[in-house]
Backbone as CSV, one residue per row, in Angstrom:
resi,resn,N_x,N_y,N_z,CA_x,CA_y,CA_z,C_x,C_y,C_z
1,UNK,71.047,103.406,46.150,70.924,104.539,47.063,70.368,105.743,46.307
2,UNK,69.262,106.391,46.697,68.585,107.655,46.069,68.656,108.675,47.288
3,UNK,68.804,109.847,46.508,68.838,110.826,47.507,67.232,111.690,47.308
4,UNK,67.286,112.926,48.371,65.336,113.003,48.179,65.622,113.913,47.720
5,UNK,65.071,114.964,47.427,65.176,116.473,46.755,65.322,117.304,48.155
6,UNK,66.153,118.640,48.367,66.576,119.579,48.703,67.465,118.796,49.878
7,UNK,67.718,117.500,49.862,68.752,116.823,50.984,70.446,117.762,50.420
8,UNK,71.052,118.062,51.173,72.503,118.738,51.042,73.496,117.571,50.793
9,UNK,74.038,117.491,49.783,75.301,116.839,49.555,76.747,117.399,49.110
10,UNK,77.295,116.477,49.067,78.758,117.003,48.408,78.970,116.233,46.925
11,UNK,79.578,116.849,45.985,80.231,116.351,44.840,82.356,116.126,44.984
12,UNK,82.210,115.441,45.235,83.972,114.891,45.641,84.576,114.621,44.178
13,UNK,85.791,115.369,43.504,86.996,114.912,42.667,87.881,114.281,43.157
14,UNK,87.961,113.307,43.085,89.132,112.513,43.843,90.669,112.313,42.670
15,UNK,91.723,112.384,43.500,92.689,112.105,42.866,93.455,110.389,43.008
16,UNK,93.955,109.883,41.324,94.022,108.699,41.259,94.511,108.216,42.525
17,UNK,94.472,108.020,43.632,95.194,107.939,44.893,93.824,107.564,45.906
18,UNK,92.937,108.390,45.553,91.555,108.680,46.834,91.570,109.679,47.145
19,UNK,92.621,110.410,47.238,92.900,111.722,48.116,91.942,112.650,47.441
20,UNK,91.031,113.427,47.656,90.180,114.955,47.856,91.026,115.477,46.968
21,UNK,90.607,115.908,45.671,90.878,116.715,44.910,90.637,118.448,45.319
22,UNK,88.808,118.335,44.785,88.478,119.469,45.259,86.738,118.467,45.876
23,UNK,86.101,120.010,46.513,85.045,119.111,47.160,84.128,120.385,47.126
24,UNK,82.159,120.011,46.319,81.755,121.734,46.534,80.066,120.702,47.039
25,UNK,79.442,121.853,47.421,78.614,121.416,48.211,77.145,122.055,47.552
26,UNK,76.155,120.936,47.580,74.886,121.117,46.786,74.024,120.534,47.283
27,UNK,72.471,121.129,46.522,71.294,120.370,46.905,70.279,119.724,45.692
28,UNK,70.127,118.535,45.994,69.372,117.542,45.252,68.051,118.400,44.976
29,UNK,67.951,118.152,43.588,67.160,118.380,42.713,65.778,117.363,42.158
30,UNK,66.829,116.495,41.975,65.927,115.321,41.082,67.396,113.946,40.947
31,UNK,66.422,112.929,41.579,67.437,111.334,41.417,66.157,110.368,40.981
32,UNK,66.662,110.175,39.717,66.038,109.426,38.614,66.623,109.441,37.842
33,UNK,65.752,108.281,36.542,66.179,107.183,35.542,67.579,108.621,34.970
34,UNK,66.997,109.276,34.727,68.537,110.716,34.324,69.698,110.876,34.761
35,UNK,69.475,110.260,36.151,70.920,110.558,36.822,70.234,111.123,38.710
36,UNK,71.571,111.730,38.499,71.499,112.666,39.871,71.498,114.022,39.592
37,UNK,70.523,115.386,39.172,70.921,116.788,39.890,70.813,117.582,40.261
38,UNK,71.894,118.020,40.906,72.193,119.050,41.954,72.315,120.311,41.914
39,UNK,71.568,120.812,42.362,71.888,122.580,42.514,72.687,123.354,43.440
40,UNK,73.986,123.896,42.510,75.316,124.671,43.635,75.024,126.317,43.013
41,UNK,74.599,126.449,44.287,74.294,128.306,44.376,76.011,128.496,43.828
42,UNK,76.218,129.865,43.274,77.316,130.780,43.289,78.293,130.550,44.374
43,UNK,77.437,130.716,45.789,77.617,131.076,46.941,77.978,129.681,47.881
44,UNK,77.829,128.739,47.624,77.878,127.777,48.091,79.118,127.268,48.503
45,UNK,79.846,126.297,49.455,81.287,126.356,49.739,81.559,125.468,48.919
46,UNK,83.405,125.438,48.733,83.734,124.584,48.122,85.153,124.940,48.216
47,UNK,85.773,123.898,48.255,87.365,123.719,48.472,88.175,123.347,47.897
48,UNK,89.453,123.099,47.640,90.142,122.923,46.335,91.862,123.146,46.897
49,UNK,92.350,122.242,45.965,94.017,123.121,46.580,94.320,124.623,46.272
50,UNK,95.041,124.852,47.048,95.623,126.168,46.617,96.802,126.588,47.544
51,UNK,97.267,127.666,47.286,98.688,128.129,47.836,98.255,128.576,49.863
52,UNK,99.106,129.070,50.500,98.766,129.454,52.026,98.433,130.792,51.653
53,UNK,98.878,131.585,50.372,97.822,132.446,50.435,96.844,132.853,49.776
54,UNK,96.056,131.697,49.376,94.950,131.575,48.559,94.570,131.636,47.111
55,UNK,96.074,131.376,46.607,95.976,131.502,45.132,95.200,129.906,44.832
56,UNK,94.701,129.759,43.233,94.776,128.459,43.143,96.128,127.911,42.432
57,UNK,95.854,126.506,42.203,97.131,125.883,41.745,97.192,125.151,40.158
58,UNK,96.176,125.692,39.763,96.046,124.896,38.139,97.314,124.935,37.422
59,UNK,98.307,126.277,38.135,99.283,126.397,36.622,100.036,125.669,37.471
60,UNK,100.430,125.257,38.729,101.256,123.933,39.177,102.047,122.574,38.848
61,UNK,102.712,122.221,38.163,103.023,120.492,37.771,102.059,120.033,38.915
62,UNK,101.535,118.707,37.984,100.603,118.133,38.908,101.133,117.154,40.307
63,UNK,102.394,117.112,40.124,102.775,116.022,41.259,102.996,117.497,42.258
64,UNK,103.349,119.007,41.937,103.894,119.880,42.865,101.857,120.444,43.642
65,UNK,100.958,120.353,42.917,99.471,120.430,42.959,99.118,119.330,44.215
66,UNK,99.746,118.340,43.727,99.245,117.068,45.196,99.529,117.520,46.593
67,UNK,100.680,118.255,46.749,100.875,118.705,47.538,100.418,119.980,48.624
68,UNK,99.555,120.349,48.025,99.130,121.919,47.909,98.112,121.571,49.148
69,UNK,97.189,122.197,50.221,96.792,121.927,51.167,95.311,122.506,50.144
70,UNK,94.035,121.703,50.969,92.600,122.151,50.426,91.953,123.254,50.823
71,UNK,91.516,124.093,50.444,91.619,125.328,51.183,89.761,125.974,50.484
72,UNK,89.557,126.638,51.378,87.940,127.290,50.837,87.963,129.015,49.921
73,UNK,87.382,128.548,48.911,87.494,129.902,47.869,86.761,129.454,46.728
74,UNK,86.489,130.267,45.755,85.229,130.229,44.698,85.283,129.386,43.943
75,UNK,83.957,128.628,43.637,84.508,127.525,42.752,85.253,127.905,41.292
76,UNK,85.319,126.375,40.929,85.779,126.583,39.793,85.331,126.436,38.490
77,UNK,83.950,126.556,39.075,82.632,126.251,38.216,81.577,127.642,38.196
78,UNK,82.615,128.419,39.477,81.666,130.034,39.479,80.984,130.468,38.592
79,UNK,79.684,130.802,38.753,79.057,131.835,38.051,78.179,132.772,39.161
80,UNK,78.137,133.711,38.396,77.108,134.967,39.605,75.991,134.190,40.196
81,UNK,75.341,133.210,39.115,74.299,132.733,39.551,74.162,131.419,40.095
82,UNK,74.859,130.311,39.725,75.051,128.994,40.374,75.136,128.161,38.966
83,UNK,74.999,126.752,39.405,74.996,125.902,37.933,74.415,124.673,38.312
84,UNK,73.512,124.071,37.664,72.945,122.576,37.888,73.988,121.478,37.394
85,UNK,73.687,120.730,38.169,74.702,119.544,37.330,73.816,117.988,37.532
86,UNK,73.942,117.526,36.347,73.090,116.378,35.995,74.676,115.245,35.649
87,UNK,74.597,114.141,36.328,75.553,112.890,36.731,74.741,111.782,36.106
88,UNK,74.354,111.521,34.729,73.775,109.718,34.330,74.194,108.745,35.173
89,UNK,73.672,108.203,35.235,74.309,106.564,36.045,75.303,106.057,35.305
90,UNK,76.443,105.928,35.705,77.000,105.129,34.745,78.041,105.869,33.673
91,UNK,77.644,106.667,33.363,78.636,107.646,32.664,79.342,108.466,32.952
92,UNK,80.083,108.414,31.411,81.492,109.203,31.702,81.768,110.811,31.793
93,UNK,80.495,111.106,31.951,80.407,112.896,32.307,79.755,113.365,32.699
94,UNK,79.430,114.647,33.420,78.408,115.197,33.858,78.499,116.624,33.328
95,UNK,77.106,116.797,33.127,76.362,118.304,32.431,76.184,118.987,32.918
96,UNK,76.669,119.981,33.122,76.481,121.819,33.860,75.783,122.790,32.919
97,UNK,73.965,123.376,33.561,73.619,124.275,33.031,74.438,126.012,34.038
98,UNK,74.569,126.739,33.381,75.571,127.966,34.038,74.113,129.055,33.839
99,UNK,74.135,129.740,35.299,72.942,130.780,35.106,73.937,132.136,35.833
100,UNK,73.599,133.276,35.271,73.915,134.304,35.799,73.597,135.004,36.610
101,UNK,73.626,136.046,37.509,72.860,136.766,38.810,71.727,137.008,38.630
102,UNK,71.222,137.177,37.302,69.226,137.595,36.853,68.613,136.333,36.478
103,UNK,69.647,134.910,36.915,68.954,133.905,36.516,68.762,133.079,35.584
104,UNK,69.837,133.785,34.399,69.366,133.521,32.767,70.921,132.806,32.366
105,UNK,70.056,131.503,31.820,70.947,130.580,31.013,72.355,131.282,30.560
106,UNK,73.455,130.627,31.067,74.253,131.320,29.959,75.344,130.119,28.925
107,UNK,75.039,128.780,29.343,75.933,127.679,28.436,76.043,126.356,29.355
108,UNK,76.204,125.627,28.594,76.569,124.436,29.202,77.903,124.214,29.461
109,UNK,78.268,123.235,30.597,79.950,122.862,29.966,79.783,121.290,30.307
110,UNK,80.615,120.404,29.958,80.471,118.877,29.615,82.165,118.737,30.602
111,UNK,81.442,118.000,31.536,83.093,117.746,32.354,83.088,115.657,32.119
112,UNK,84.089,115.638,31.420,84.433,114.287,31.342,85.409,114.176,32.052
113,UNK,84.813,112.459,32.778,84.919,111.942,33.850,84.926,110.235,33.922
114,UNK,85.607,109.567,35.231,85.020,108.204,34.950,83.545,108.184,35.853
115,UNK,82.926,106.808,35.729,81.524,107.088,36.009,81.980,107.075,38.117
116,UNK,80.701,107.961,38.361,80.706,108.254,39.614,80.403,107.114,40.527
117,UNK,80.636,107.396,41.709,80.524,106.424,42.792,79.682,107.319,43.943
118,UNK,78.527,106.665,44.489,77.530,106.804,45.072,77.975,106.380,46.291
119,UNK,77.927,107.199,47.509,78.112,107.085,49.296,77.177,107.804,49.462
120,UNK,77.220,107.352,51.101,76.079,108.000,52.062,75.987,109.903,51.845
121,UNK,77.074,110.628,51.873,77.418,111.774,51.783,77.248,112.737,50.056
122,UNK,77.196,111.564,48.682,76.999,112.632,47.875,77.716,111.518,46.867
123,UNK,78.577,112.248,45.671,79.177,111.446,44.875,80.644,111.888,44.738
124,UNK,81.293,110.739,44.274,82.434,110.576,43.830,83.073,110.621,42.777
125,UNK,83.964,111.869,42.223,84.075,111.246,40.267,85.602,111.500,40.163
126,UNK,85.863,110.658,39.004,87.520,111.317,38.942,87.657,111.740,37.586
127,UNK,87.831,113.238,37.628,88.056,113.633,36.689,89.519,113.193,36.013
128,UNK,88.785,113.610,34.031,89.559,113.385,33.003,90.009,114.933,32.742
129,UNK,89.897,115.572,33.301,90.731,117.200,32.638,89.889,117.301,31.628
130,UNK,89.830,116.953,30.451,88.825,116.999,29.178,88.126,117.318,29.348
131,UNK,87.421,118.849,28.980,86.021,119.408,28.900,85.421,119.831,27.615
132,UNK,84.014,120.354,27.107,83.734,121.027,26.281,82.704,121.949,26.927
133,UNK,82.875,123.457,26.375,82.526,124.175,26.600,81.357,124.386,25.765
134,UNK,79.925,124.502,25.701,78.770,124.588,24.524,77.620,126.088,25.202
135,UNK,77.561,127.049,23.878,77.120,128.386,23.869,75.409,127.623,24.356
136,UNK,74.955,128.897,24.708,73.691,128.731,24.511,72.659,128.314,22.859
137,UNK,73.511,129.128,21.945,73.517,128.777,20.332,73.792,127.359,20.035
138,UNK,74.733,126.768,21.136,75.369,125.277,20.886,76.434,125.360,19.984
139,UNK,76.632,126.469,19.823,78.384,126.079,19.104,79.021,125.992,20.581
140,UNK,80.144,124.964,19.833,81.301,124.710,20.869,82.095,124.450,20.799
141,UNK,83.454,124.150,21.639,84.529,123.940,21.587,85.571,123.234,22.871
142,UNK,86.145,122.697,22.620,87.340,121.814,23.577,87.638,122.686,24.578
143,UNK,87.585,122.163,26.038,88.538,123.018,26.966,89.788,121.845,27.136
144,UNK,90.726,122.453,27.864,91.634,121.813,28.225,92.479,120.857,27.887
145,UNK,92.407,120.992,26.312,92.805,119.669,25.531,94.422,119.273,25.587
146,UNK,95.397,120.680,25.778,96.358,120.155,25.756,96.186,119.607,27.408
147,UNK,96.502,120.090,28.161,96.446,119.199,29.724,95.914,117.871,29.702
148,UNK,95.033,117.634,28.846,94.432,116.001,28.700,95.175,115.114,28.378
149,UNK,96.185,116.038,26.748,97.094,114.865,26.184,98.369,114.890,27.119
150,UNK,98.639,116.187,27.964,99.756,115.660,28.496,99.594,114.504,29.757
151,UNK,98.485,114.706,30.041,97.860,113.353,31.186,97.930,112.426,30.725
152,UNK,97.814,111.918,29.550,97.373,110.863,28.964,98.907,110.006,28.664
153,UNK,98.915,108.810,29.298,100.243,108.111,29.578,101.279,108.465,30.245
154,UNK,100.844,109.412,31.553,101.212,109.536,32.806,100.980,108.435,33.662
155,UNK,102.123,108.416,34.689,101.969,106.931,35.419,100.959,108.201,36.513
156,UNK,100.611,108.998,36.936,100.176,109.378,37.840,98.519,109.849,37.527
157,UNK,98.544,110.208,35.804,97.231,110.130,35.508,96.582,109.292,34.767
158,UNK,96.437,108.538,33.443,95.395,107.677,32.888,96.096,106.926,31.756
159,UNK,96.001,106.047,31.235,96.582,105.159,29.887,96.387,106.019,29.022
160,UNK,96.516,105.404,27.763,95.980,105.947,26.355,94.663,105.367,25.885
161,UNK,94.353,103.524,26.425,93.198,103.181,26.132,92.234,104.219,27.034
162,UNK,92.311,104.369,28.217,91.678,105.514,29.119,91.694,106.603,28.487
163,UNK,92.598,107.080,27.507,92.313,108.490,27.292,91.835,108.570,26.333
164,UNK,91.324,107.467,25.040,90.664,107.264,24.334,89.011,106.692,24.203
165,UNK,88.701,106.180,25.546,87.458,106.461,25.861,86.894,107.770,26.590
166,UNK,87.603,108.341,27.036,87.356,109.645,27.117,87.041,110.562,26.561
167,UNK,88.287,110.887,25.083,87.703,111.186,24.250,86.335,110.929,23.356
168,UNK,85.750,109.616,22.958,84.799,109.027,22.676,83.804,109.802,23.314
169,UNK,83.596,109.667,24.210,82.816,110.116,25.029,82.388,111.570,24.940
170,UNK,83.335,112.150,24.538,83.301,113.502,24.287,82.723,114.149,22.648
171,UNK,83.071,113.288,22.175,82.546,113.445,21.129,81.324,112.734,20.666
172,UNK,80.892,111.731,21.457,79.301,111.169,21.185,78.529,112.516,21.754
173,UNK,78.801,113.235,22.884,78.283,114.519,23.705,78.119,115.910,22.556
174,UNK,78.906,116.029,22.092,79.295,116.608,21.056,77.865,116.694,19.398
175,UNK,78.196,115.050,19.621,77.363,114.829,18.576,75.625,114.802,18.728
176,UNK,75.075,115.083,20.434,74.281,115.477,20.846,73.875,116.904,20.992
177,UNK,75.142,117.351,20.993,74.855,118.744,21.062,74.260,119.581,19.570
178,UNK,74.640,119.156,19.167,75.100,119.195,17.282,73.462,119.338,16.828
179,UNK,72.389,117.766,17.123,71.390,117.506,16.874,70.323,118.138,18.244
180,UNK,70.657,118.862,18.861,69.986,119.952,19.743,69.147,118.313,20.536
181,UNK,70.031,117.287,20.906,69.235,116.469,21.821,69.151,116.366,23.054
182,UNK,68.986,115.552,24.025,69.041,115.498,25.391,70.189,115.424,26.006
183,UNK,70.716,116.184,26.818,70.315,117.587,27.531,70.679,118.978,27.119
184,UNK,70.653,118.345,25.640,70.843,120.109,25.261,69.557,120.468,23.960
185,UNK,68.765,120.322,24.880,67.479,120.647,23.606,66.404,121.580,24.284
186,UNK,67.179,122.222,25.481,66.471,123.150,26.565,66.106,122.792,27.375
187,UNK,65.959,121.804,27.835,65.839,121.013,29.100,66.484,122.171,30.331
188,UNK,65.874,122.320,31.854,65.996,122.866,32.934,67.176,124.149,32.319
189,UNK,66.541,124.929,31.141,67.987,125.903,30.741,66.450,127.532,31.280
190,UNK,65.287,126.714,31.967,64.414,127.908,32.908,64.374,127.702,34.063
191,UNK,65.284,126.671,34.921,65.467,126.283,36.013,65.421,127.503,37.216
192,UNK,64.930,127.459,38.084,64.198,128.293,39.002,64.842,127.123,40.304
193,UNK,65.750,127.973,41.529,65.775,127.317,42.402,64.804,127.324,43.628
194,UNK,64.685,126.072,44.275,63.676,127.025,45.715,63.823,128.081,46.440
195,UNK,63.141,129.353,46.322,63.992,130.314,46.722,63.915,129.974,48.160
196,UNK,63.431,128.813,49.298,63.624,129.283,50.096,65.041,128.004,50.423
197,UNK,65.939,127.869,49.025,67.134,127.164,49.656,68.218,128.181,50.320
198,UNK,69.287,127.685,50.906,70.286,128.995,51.230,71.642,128.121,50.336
199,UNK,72.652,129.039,50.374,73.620,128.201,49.930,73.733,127.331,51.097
200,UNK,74.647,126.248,49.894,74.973,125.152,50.923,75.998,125.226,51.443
201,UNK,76.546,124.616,52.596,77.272,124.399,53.527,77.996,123.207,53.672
202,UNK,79.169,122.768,53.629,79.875,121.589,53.505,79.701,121.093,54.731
203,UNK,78.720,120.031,54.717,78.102,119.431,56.293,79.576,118.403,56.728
204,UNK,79.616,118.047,57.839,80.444,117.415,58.380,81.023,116.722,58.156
205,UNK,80.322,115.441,57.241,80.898,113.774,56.456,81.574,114.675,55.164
206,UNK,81.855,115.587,55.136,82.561,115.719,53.549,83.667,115.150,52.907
207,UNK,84.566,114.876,54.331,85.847,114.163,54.039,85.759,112.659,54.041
208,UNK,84.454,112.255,54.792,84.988,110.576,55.215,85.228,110.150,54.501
209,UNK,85.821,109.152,54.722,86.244,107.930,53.470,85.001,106.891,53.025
210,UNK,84.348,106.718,51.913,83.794,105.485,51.689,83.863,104.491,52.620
């Protein structure tokens, strides 16, 4: 399944369960041998748990988080300006370039993940918590590392063999970053959207089920 360029999709986090993590809404860029990506304006919707009165729920225990209703408010990927995200086939992460309100590069971040699942409506990934954060300079550093290890041999989040390809993964990325290679050797870091896209809009199928 290929999607065409400026078609509207959704990017779905699902929790080990199926259940809708969070859900943000974008437009196809480019689907080829690279992957899938997508361009999410600033502005674009996107939903996520959070409290009835609109807090979010990150500092939550995660079983008290499942509970939390999905609710619409800024991502959690915000920037003034929007962020591309490039999905390989097959792999365990996807690449976010971050642009600011004048347009201009401001870093990558590396969200590790298991590999995505492709529907009519957009993609599917389940996040590993495990991120790295990389400057425009390419120095970088770990996000979220303790939350990873406390996931890690949870019956509700991932094994240890799971949380050790994860890691892997993170650090082969790492070791790309290091040698200024693909996708961090400037690749789409002058990315220009169509200006005549609008933000996107979470079209109707956002919830269906596979």
């Amino acid at each position: 399944m290929r999607f065409e360029t400026g078609q509207t999709i959704v990017r779905r986090n699902l929790h080990p369960d199926g259940r809708i993590s969070t859900c943000v809404a974008g437009r196809v860029v480019a689907d080829d041998e690279h992957g899938l990506l997508m361009w999410v304006d600033a502005r674009s919707d996107y939903i996520s748990p959070r409290t009835l009165d609109g807090k979010r729920t990150r500092h939550l225990p995660y079983v008290q988080e499942l509970r939390m209703p999905l609710l619409p408010g800024l991502s959690a990927f915000y920037t003034e300006g929007g962020a591309l995200f490039l999905t390989p086939p097959g792999s365990l992460h996807t690449v976010l370039w971050f642009f600011n309100g004048r347009h201009e590069f401001t870093g990558w971040y590396v969200n590790l993940e298991l590999p995505a699942t492709r529907w009519m409506g957009g993609l599917d990934v389940n996040d590993r918590t495990l991120d790295i954060l990389v400057a425009p300079d390419r120095s970088w550093r770990w996000k979220d590392e303790d939350e990873f290890i406390a996931g890690t041999g949870h019956p509700l989040c991932w094994d240890a063999a799971e949380g050790e390809r994860v890691r892997t993964e993170g650090l082969r990325l790492i070791s790309l970053v290091q040698q200024g290679l693909f996708p961090f050797d400037g690749t789409h870091c002058a990315f220009q959207p169509d200006p005549e896209w609008e933000p996107s809009s979470l079209p109707w199928f956002w919830d269906l089920k596979q």
